[in-house]
C-alpha positions in Angstrom: -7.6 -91.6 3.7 -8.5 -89.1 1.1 -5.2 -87.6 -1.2 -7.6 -84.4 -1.4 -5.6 -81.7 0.6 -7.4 -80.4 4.1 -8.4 -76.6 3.6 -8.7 -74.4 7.1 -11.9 -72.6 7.5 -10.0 -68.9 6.4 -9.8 -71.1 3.3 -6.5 -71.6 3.0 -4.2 -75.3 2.6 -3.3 -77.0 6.0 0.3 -78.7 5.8 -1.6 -81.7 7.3 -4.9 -83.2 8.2 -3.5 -82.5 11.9 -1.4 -79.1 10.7 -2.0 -76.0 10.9 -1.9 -73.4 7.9 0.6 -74.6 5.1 3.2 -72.4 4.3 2.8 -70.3 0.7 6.8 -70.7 -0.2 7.5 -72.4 -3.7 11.1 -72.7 -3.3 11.5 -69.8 -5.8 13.0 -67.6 -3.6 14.2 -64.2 -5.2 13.1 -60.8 -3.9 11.5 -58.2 -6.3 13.2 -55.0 -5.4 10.1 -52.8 -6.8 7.6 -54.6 -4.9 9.6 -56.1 -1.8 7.6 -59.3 -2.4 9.4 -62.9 -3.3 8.8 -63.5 -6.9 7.7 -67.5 -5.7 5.1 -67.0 -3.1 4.9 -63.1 -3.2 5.1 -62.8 0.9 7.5 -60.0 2.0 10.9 -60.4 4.1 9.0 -59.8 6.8 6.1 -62.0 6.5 8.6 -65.1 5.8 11.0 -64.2 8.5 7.9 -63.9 10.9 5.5 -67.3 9.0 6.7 -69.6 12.1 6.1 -67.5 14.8 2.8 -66.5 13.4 -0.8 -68.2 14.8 -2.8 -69.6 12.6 -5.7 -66.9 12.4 -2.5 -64.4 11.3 -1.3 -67.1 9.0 -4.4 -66.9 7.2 -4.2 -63.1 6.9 -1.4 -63.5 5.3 -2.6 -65.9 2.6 -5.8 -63.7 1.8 -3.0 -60.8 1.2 -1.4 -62.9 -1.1 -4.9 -63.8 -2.9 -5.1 -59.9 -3.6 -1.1 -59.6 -4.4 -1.2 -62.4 -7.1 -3.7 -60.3 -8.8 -1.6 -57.0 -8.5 1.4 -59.3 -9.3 -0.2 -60.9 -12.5 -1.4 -57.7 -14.4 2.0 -56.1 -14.1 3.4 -58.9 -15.6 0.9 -58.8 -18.2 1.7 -54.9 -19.0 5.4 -55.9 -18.9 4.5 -58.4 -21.7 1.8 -56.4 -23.9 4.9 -53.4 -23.6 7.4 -55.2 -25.5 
């Protein structure tokens, strides 16, 4: 058995060669009040409350959101920096 993680097709990790789509969460769970995002796996309240009801197709979505929020996420926090 390979210790490489399984990827779904959307691209994403599986939780298990048998899984379906992993979930994002870090255990660093604080909400941003700016962006409404959690400051671990940048999902909003809704997204987490909803991640287990959720197919897999729409759990994907969600990752590729995150894909684009990480960058958002990342340069604000770079400004932040370069500001002070």
């Amino acid at each position: 058995m390979s210790s490489k993680r399984e990827v779904r097709a959307c691209g994403v990790p599986t939780a298990a060669p048998t899984a379906g789509v992993a979930s994002p969460c870090i255990n660093v769970c604080r909400m941003d009040e700016a962006s409404g995002w959690c400051e671990g796996c940048l999902r909003t309240i809704d997204e987490i409350a909803a991640w287990a009801s959720l197919g897999d197709d729409d759990k994907c979505a969600v990752w590729l959101r995150l894909e684009e929020r990480r960058m958002v996420w990342d340069a604000a926090r770079r400004s932040a920096e370069a500001a002070r």
